[in-house]
C-alpha positions in Angstrom: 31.1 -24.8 -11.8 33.4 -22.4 -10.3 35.2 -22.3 -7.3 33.8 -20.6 -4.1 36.4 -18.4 -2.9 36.1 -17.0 0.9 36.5 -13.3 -0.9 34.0 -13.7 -3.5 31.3 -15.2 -0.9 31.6 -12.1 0.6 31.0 -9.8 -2.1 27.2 -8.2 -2.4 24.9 -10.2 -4.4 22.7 -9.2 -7.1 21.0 -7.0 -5.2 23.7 -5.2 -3.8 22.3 -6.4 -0.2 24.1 -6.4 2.6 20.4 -7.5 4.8 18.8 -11.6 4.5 17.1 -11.4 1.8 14.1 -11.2 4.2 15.1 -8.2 5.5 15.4 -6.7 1.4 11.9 -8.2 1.1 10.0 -6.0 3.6 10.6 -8.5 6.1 6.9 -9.2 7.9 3.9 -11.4 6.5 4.5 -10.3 2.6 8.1 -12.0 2.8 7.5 -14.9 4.8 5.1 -15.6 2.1 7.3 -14.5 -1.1 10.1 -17.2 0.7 8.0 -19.7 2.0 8.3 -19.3 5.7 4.8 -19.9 6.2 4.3 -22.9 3.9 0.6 -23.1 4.7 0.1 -19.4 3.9 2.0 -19.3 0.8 0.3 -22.8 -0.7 -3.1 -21.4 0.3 -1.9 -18.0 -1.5 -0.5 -20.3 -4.7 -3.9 -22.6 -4.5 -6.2 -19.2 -4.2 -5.1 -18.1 -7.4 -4.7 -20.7 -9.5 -8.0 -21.4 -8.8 -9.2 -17.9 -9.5 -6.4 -18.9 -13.3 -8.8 -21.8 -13.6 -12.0 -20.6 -13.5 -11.7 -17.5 -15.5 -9.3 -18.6 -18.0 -10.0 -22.6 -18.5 -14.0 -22.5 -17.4 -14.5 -19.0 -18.6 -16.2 -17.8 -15.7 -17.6 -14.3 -16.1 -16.1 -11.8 -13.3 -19.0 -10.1 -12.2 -21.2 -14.0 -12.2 -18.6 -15.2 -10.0 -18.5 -12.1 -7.6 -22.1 -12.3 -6.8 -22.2 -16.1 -6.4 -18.8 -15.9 -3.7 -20.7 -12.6 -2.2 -23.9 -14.9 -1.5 -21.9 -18.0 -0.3 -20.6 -15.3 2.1 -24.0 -14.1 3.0 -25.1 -17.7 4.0 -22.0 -18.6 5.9 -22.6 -15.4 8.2 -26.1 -16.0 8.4 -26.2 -19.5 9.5 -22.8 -18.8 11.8 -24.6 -15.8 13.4 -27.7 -17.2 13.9 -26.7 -21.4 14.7 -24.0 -19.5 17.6 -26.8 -20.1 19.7 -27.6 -23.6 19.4 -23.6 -24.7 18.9 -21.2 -23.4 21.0 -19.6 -21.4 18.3 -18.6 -18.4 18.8 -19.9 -14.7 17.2 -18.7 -13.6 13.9 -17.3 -10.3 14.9 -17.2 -7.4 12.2 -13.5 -7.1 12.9 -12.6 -10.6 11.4 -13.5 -8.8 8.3 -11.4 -5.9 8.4 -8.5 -5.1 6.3 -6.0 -3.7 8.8 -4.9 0.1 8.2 -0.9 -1.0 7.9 -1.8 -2.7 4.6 -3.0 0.3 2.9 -0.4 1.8 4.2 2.1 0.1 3.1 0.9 -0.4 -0.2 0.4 3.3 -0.8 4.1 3.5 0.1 5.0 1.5 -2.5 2.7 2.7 -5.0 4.3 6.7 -4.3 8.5 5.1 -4.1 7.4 3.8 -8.0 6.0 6.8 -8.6 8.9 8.7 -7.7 11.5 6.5 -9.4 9.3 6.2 -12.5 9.5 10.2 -12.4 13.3 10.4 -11.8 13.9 7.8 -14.8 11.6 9.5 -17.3 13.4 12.9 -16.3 16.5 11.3 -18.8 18.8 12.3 -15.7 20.5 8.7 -16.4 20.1 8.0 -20.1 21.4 4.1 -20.0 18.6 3.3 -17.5 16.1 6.1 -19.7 17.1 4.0 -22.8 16.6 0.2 -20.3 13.2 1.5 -19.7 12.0 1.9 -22.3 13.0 -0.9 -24.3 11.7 -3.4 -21.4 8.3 -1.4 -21.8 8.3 -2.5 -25.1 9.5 -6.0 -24.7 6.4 -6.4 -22.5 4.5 -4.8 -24.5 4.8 -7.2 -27.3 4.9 -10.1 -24.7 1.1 -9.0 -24.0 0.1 -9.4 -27.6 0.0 -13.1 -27.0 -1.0 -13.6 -23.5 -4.3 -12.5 -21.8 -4.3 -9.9 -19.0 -5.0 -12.4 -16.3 -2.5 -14.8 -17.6 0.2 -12.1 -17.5 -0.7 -11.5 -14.2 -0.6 -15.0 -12.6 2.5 -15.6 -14.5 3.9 -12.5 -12.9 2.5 -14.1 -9.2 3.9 -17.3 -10.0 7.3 -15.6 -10.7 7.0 -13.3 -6.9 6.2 -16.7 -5.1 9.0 -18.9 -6.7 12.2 -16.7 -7.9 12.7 -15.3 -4.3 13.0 -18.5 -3.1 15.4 -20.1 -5.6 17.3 -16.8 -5.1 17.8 -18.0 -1.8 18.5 -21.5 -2.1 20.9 -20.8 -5.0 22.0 -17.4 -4.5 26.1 -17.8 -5.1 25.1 -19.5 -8.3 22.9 -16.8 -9.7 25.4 -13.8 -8.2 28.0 -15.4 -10.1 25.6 -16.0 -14.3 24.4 -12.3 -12.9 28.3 -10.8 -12.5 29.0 -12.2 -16.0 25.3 -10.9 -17.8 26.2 -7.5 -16.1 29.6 -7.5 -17.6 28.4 -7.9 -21.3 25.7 -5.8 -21.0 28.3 -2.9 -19.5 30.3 -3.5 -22.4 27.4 -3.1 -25.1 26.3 0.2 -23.1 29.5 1.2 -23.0 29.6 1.1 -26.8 26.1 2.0 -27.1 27.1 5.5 -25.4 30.3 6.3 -27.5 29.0 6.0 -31.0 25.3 7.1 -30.2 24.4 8.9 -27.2 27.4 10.9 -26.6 26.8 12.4 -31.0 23.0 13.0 -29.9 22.9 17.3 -29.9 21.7 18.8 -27.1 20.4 22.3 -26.4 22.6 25.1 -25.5 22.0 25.8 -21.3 20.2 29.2 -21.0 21.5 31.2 -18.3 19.1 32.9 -16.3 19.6 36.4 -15.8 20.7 38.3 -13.4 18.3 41.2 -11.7 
């Protein structure tokens, strides 16, 4: 293991952050969950879909069956809440315990437009390396999903948001350090990659546009 020198503590990570790694997150409710701040939250969000893994994938559960069936559970909950409120001193199911809150949307169609914009800026070949990165991930993945379901793609990709942030964390000096090395080798290769390949590729001459 090498030695942690003051200097190299203080270099930026991975991620180039100079934030917690809260703060890189979003900060808010989505990273307390992705590091575990709320424990509760994050297990209920871990047990929520691995039940939802299990019963579609293991007892083969069809979606739409299982929609229906949670929608009338629902049903009955509310209507023996609303109408036992009476009797029991419970209070009112109010319509706003239902709600999705408008920051949510909000700040998932943020998202959704910053990756639409990045996706546009990388497929413009402006940087070919990260062009060329692109594309050959795509196809990694794309071969990765030739063996695994949809759903099981996707809960491996949940399982992977709910753990890696965390052990980032915890062992973040550790990964910084197997990262600086990776990134080194993989410089190199691109380095190479771009003298005897990209750099011969023929381009176009530049039209100038006239002048009136």
């Amino acid at each position: 293991m090498p030695i942690r020198s003051r200097e190299t503590a203080q270099r930026p990570g991975l991620l180039d952050r100079q934030r917690p790694l809260h703060a890189v997150l979003g900060g808010g409710k989505l990273a307390d969950i992705l590091l575990w701040k709320d424990k509760i939250l994050s297990a209920a969000m871990v047990a929520g879909f691995s039940i939802i893994w299990f019963l579609f994938e293991v007892v083969e559960y069809n979606f739409l069956t299982l929609l229906c069936h949670i929608l009338m559970a629902v049903m009955l909950i509310l209507f023996v809440w609303y109408n036992a409120a009476g009797l029991i001193t419970w209070n009112l199911p109010q319509i706003y315990d239902f709600q999705i809150p408008e920051p949510t949307f909000r700040f998932l169609f943020q998202k959704l437009n910053s990756f639409l914009r990045r996706f546009y800026d990388i497929s413009t070949g402006k940087d070919l390396t990260l062009f060329f990165v692109t594309i050959a991930c795509l196809w990694i993945l794309s071969a990765i999903g030739n063996y695994f379901t949809t759903l099981n793609l996707l809960y491996i990709m949940f399982l992977c948001l709910v753990t890696l942030p965390i052990m980032y964390e915890r062992y973040e000096y550790e990964v910084n350090y197997l990262a600086s090395k990776g990134n080194q080798d993989v410089q190199r290769l691109f380095n190479t990659l771009d003298t005897k390949v990209l750099t011969k590729i023929p381009r176009g001459p530049v039209k100038e546009k006239k002048k009136k």
